[in-house]
DSSP file (Angstrom, degrees, kcal/mol; ACC not computed):
  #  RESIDUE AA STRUCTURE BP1 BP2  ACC     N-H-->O    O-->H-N    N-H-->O    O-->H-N    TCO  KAPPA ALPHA  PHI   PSI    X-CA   Y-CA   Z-CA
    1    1 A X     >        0   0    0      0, 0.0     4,-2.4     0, 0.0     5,-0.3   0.000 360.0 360.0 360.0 -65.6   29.8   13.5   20.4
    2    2 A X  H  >  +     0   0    0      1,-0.2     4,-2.0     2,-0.2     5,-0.1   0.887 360.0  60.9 -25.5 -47.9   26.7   11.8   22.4
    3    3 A X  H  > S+     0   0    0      1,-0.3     4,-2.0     2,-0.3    -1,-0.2   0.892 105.9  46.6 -77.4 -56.3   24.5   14.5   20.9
    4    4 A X  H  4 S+     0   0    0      2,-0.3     5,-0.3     1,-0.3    -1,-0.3   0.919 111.9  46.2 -45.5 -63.1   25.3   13.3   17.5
    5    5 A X  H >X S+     0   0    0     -4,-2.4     4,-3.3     1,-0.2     3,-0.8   0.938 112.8  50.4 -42.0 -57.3   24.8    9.9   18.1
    6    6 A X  H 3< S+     0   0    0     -4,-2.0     2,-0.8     1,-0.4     4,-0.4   0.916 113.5  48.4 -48.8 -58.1   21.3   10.6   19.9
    7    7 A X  T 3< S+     0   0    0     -4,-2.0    -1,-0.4     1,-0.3    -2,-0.1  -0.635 114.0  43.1-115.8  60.9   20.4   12.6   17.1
    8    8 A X  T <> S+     0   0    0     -2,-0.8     4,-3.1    -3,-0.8    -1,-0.3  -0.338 116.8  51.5  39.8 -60.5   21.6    9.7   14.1
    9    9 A X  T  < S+     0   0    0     -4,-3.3     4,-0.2    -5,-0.3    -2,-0.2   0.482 106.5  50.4 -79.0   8.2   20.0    7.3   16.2
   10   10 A X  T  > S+     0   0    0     -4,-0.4     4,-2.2     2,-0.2     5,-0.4   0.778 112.3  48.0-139.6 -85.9   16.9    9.5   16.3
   11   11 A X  H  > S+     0   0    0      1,-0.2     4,-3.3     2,-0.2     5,-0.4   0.866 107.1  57.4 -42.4 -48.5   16.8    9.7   12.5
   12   12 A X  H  X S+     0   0    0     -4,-3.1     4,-1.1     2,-0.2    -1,-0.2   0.900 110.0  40.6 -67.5 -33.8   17.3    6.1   12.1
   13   13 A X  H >> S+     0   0    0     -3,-0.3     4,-1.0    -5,-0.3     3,-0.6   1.000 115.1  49.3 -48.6 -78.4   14.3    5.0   14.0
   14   14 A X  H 3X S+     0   0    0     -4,-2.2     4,-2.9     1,-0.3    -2,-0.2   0.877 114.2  48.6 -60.8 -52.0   12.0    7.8   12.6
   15   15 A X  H 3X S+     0   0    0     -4,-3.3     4,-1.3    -5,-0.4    -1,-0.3   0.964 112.4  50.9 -50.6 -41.7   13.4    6.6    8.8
   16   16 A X  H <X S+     0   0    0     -4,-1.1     4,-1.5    -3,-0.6     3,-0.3   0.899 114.8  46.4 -55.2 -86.5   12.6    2.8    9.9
   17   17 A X  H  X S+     0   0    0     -4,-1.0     4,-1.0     2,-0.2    -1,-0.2   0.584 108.6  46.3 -41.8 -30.8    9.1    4.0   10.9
   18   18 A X  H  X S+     0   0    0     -4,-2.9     4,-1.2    -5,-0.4     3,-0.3   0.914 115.5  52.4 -89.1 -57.6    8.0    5.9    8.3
   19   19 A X  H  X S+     0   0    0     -4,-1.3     4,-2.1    -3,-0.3    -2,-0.2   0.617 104.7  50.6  11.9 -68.1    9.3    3.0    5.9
   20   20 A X  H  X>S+     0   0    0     -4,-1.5     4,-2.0    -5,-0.2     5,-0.6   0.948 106.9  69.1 -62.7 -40.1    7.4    0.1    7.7
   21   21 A X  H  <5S+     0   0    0     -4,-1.0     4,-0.4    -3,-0.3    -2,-0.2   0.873  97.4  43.7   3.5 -83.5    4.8    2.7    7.1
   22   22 A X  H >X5S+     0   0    0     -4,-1.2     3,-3.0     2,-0.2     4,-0.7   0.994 108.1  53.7 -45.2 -84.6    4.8    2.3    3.7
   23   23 A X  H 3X5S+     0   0    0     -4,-2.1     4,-1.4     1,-0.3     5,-0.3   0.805 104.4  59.0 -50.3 -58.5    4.9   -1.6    3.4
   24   24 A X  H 3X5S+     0   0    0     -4,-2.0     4,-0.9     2,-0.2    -1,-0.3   0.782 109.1  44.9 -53.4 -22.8    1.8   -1.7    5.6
   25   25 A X  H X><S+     0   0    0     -3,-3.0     3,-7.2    -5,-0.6     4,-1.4   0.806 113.9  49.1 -73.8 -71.5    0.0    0.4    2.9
   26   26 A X  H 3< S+     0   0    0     -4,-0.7     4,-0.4     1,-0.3    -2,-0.2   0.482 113.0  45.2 -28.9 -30.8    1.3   -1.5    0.2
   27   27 A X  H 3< S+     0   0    0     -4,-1.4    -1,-0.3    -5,-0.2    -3,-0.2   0.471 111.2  51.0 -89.0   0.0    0.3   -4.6    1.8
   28   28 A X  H <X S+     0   0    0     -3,-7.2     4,-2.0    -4,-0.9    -2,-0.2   0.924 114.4  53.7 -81.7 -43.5   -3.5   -3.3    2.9
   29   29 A X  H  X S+     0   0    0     -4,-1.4     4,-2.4     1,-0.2    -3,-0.2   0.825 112.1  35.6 -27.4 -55.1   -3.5   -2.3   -1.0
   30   30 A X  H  > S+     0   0    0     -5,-0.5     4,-2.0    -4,-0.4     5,-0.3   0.664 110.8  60.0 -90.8 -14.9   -2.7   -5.6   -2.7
   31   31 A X  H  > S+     0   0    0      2,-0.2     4,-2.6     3,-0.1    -1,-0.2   0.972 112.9  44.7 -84.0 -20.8   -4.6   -7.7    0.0
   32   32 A X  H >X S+     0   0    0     -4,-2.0     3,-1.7     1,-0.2     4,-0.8   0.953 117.0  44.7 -27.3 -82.1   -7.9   -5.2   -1.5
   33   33 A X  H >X S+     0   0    0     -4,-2.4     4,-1.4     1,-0.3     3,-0.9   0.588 111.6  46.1 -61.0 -41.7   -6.9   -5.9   -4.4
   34   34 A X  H >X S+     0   0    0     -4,-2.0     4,-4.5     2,-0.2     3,-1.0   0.938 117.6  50.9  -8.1 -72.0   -6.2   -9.9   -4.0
   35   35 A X  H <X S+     0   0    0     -4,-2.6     4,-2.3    -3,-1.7    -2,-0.2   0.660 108.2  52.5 -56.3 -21.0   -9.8   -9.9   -2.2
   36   36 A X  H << S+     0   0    0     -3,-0.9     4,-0.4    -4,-0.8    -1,-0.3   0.775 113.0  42.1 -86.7 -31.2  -11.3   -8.1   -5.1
   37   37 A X  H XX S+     0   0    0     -4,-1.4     4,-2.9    -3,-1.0     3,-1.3   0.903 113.3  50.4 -89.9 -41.1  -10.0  -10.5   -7.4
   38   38 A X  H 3X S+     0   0    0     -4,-4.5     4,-3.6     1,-0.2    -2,-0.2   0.955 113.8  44.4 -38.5 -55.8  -10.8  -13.6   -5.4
   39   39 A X  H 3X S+     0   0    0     -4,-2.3     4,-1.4     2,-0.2    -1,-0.2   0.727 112.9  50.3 -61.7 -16.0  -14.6  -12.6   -4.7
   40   40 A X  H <>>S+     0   0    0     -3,-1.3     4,-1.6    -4,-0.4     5,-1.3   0.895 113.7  44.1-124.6 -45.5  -15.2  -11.5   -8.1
   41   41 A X  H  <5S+     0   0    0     -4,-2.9    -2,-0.2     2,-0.2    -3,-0.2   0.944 117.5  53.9 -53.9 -43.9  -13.5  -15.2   -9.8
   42   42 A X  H  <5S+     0   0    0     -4,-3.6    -2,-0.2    -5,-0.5    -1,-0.2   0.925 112.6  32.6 -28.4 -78.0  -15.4  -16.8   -7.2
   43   43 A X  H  <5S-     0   0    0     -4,-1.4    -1,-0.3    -5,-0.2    -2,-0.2   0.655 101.8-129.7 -55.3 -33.3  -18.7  -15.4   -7.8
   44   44 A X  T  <5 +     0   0    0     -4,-1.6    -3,-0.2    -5,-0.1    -4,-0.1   0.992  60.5 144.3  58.8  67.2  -18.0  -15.2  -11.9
   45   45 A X      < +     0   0    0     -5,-1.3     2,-0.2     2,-0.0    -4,-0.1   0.730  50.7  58.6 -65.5 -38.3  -19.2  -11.9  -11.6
   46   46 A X  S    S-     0   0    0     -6,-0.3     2,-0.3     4,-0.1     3,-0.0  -0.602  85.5-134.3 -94.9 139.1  -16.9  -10.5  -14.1
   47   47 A X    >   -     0   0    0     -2,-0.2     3,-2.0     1,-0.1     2,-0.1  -0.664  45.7 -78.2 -98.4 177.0  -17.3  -12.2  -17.8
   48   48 A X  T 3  S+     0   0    0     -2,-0.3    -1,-0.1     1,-0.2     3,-0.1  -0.286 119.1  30.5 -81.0 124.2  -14.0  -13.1  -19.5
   49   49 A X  T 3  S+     0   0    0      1,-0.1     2,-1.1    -2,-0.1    -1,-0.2   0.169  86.9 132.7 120.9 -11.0  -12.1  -10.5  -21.0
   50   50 A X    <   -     0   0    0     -3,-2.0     2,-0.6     1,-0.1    -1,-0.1  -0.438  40.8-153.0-102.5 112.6  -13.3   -7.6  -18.4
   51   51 A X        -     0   0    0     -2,-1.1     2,-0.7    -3,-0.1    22,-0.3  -0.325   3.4-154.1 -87.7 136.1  -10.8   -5.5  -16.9
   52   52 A X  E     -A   72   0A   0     20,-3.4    20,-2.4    -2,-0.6     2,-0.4  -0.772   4.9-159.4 -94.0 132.1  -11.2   -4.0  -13.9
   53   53 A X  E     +A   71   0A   0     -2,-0.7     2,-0.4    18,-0.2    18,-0.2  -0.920  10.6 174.3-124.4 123.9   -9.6   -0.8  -12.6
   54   54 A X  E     -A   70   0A   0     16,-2.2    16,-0.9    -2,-0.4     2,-0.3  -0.801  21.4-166.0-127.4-179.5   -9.0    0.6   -9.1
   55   55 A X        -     0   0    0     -2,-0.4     2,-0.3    14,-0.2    14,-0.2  -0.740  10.9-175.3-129.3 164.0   -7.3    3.4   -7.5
   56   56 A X        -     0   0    0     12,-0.5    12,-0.9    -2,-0.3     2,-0.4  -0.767  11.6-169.1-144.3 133.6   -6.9    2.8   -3.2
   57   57 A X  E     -B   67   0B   0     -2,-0.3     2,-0.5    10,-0.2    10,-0.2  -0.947   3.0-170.8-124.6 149.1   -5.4    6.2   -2.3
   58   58 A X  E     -B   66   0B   0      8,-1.3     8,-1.2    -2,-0.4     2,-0.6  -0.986   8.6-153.7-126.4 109.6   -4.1    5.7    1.6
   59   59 A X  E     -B   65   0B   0     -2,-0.5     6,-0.2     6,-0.2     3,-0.1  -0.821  17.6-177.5-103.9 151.1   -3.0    9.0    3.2
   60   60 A X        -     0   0    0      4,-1.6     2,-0.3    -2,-0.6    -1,-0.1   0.751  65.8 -40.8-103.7 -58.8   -0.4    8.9    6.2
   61   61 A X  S    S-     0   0    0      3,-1.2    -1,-0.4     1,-0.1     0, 0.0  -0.768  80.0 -56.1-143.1-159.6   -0.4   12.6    6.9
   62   62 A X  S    S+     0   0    0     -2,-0.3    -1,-0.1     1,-0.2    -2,-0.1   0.964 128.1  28.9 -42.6 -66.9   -0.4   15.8    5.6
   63   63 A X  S    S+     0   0    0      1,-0.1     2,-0.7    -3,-0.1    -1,-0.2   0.596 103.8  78.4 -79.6 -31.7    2.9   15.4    3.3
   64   64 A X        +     0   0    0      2,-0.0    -4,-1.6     0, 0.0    -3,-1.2  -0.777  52.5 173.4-103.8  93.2    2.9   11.8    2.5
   65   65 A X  E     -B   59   0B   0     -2,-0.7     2,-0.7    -6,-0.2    -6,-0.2  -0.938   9.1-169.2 -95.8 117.7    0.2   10.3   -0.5
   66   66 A X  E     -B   58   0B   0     -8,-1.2    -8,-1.3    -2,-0.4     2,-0.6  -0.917   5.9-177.0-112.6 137.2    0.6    6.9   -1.4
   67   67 A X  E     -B   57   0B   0     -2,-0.7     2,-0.2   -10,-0.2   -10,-0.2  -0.830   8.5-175.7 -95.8  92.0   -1.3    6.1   -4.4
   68   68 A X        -     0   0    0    -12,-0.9   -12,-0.5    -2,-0.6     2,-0.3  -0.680   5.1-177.1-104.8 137.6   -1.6    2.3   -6.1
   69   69 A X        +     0   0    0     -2,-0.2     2,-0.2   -14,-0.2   -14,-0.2  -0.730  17.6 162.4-115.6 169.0   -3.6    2.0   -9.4
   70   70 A X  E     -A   54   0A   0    -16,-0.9   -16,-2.2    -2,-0.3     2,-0.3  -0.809  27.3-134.2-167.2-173.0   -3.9   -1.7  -10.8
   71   71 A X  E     -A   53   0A   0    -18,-0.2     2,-0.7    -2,-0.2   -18,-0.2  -0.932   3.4-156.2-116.7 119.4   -5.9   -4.0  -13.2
   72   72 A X  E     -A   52   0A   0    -20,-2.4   -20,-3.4    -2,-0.3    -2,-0.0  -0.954  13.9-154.3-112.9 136.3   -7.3   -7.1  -12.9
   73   73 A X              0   0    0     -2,-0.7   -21,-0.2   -22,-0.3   -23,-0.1   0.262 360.0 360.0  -7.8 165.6   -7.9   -9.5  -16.3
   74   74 A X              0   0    0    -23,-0.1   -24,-0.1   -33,-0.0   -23,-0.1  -0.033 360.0 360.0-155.1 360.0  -10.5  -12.2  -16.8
């Protein structure tokens, strides 16, 4: 009965972890992409109408790709 428990409580951790995982790519992603958009209104580099496209690929391991595409507008 312990063993079980140990080994659920085991799993729940290791699920948590790879989870916060995640969010921290997803929030290194969007704060690029934020930054990207910030510098680039800043500057008026981009003229109005010009869309911009990125890819951020993050890898966590072997097994695990996360990939975020987005756009920015002007």
């Amino acid at each position: 009965m312990m063993k079980e428990i140990c080994n659920v409580a085991v799993f729940i951790f290791t699920l948590t972890v790879d989870v916060w995982q995640h969010v921290l790519d997803l929030t290194k992603a969007f704060s690029v992409y934020f930054s990207l958009y910030q510098t680039l209104t800043l500057h008026k580099v981009a003229a109005p109408g010009c869309r911009i496209r990125f890819s951020d690929r993050s890898e966590m391991d072997e097994n695990t790709m996360l990939r975020i595409e987005g756009k920015i507008d002007f």
